[in-house]
N, C-alpha and C positions, 0 to 999 in steps of 0.2 A: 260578530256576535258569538258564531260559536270558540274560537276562540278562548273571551271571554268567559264561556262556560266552562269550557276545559279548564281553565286556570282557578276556579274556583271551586270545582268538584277537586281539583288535586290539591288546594286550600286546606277542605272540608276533611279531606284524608292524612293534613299533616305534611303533604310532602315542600319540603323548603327548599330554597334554591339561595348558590352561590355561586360566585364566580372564581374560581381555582389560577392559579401562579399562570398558567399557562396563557389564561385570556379567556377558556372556555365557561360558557356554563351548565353546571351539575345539581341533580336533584338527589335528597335526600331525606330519609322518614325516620326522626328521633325515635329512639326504642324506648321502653319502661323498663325499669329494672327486670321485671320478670322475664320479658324478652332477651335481651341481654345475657342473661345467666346460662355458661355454657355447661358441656355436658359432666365437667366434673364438680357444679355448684357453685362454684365461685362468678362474678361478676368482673369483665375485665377491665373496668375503668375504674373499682376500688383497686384490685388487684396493681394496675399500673400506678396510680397515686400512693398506694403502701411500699413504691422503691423508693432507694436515695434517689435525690434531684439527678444527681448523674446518670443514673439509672435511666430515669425516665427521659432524659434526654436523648440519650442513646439510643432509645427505643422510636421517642418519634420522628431522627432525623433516619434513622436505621445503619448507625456505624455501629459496626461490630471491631471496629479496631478497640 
C-alpha cells in the first residue's frame, strides 16, 4: 500500500519514469519553459532545434569529431 502511495504522490509531482539503453530505470520532472530558461535568457531546446539537423545530431550523440 504504501508503495502505491509513493508512486502516486510522485504522479501528482509530475515525476515520469523510463527505462534507459542500459536496462535501468530513471525518473524524471518535465520543466516549463520558465524553468528551463538559463542564465543568459535563452531556452536550450529552442536554442538546440535552431541548429542545422547536423548540428543537432552532433550534439545529442555528443561527437565532437
Amino acid at each position: 500500500v504504501k508503495l502505491e502511495e509513493a508512486r502516486k504522490e510522485r504522479e501528482e509531482k509530475g515525476v515520469k519514469t523510463f527505462v534507459g539503453e542500459d536496462g535501468k530505470t530513471y525518473e524524471y520532472v518535465e520543466l516549463s519553459k520558465e524553468e528551463r530558461i538559463g542564465p543568459g535568457g535563452l531556452d536550450p531546446i529552442e536554442v538546440l532545434q535552431s541548429l542545422p539537423q547536423s548540428m543537432q545530431d552532433a550534439f545529442q550523440s555528443k561527437d565532437i569529431e
